[in-house]
N, C-alpha and C positions, 0 to 999 in steps of 0.2 A: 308501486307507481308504474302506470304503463306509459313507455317512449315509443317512438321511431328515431332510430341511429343509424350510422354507418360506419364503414369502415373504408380504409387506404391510403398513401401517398406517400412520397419521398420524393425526389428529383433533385437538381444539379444545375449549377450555374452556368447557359448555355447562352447560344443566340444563334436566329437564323432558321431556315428548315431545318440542317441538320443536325443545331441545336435543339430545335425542339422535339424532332424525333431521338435521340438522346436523352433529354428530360423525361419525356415518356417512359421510352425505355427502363430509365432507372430509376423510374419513382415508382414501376411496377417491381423491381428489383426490391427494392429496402422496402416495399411494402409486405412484399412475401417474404424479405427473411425475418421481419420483425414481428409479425405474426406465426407464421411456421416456429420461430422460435416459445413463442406462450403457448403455443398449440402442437406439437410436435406428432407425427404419426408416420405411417407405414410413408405415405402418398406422399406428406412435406416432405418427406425425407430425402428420396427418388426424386423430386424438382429440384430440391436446394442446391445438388453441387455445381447444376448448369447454369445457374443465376449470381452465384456466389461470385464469380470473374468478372461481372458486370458491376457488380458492388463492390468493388476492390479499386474501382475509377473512382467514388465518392468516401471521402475520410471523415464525418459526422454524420448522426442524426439529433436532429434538434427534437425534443421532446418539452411540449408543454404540461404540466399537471398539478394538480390541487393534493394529491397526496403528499402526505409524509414524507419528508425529507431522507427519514431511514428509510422506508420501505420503498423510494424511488430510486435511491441510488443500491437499494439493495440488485433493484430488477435490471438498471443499469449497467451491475458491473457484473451481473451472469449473463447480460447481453454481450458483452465487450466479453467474457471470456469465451464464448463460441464463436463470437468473429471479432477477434482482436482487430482485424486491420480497419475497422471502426471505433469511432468514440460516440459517446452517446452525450451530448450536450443539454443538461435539465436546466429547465427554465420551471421555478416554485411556487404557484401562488395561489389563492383564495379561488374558488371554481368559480366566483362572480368577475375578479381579474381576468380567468385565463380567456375564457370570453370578450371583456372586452379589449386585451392587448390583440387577441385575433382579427378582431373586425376592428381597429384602430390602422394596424399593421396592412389589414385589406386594402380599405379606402385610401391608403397612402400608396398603393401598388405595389408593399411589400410583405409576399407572403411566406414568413420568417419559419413558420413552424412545419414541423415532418409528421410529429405524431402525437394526440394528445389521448388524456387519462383523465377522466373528471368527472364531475357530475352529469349523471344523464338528462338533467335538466336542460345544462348547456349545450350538451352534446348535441339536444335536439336544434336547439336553434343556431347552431351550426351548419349542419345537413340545410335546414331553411334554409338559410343566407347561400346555401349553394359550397359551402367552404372545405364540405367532405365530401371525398374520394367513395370510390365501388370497389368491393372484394370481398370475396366469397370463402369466408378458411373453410377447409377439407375438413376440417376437426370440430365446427362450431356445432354439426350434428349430434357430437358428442354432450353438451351444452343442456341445460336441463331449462325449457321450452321460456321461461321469465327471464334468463339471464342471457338470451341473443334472442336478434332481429330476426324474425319471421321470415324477412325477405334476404335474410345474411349479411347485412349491412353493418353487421354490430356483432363484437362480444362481450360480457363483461369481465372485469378483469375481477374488482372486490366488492361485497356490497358492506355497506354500514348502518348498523343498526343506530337507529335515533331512540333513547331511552333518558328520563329522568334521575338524576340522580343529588342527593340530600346530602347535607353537612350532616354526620353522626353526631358532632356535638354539640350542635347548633337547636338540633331537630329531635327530640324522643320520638323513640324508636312506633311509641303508643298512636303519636300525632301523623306521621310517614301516612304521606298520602297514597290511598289506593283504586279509586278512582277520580277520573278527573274532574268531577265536579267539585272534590275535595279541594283544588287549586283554587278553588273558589273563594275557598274559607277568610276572616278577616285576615288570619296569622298571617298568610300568604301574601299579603297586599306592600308591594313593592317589595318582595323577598324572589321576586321568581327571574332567574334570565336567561333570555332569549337569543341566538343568533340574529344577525343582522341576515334580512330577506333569504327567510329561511321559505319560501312561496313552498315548494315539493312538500315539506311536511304540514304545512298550512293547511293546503290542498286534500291532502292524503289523510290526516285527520278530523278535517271536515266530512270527509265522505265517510271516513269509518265511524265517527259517534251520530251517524243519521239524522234523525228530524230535528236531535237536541245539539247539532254542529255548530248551526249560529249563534245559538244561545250561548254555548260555554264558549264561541271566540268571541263577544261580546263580552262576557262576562270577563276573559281570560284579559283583555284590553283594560277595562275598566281596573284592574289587579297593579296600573301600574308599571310591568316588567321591563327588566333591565335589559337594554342590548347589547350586544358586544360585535366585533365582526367576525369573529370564528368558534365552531363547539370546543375548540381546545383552550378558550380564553376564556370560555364561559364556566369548564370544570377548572381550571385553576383558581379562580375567583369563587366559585364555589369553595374548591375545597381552604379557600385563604379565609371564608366567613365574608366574603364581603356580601353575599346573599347568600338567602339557607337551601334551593333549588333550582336546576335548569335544567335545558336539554343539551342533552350531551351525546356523542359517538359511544355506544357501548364497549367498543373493545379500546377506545383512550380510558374508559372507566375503571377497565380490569389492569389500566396497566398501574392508575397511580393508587389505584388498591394495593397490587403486590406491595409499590412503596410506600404503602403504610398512611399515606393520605386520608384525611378521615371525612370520607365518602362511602357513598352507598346507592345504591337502586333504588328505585322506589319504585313498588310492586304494581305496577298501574295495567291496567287489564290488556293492553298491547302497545308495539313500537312500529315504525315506519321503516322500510327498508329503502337507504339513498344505492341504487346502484350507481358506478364508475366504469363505463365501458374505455374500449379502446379503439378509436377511431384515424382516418389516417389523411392526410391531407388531401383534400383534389389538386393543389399545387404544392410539390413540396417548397422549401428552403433553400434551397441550392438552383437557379434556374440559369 
């Protein structure tokens, strides 16, 4: 999927001109050490210690995102260990939430969040709405040309792979569907589920099965499928039987594999990659 994203923001609860040059101030502060941190190089390096006294006046960063609760509070608490005299305040929810708590929070003239982590779908109609910040990391060069912004507005932080995956005992192994017209099949009808306003792989799999895209989402409609509102609710209930396939995150796939979940892949001729950049407020949270 190709985006336009961006990146920056942090700031501080101020007022006045010399509040608001102070906001400024510090919302380019915590935007560079929060990036300089996932990005670290020769160049971050050498700026960070002159900015770091400035970011020592602000004691949170509010972080909105749609990740995993492990792996957000993982990145959270190696943030807070290079600058402890920060906390980093997660806010959890659905990339279709994190969105609209944003522009909720806007229109109410309070703009709560510092940095967020999500879908690039969002992320784009963020930047729209005006809602993201400008910055350039020194390291996004580094960046392999799909996972940042052209114009450096954007990095991405994780991508996630969107893959199918079957009940093992629900499903012989013989039947496992491996292309998708096979979802077609009757077996399949009312057996399949689906994230709620999954639009990015919609899109993205329309473009990839070419002339015959309509047909098989016509057809994949007609099938019945079950919704649910996250891929992680969608592989438990798979792997519970309550339907025999969906689309799921491939690396939640490998995880309830290890524990023995009886799931599987299903060898379907490709997957969609959802990227998650990181992007940073045009106003931070603190003003």
């Amino acid at each position: 999927m190709s985006v336009v994203l961006k990146s920056p923001g942090f700031a501080l609860r101020t007022c006045g001109n010399n509040g608001l040059r102070l906001h400024l101030y510090l919302r380019k502060v915590f935007s560079f050490l929060f990036l300089c941190w996932i990005f670290p190089g020769p160049l971050v390096l050498a700026q960070e210690s002159e900015l770091t006294s400035g970011a020592k006046r602000e004691k949170t960063v509010s972080l909105y995102t749609s990740m995993e609760a492990r792996e957000s509070r993982l990145i959270a608490d190696a943030f807070q260990q290079r600058y402890p005299f920060l906390t980093v305040d997660i806010a959890r929810m659905s990339s279709n939430r994190v969105l609209q708590r944003i522009d909720t929070e806007h229109r109410a003239g309070r703009d709560l969040f510092d940095t967020v982590i999500t879908s690039g779908v969002e992320v784009r109609q963020l930047i729209k709405s005006g809602l993201i910040g400008a910055y350039v990391s020194p390291e996004a060069k580094a960046f392999f040309s799909d996972s940042r912004d052209a114009q450096g507005r954007w990095v991405d932080v994780y991508s996630s792979l969107r893959v199918f995956a079957y009940n093992t005992r629900a499903v012989p192994r013989n039947t496992v569907p491996k292309l998708y017209d096979d979802l077609l099949g009757p077996r399949w009808k009312g057996q399949i589920g689906l994230p709620d306003r999954e639009y990015s792989w919609f899109a993205t799999a329309l473009r990839a099965l070419g002339n015959d895209g309509v047909k098989f989402m016509q057809g994949l409609g007609r099938q019945k499928p079950n919704f649910r509102p996250s891929h992680v609710l969608v592989l438990q209930l798979v792997a519970a039987g309550e339907f025999n396939i969906g689309l799921v995150y491939q690396h939640e796939l490998e995880r309830y594999k290890k524990l023995a979940a009886p799931v599987d892949l299903a060898p379907l001729p490709f997957a969609t990659k959802n990227i998650h950049p990181i992007a940073l407020a045009a106003q931070g949270a603190a003003r």
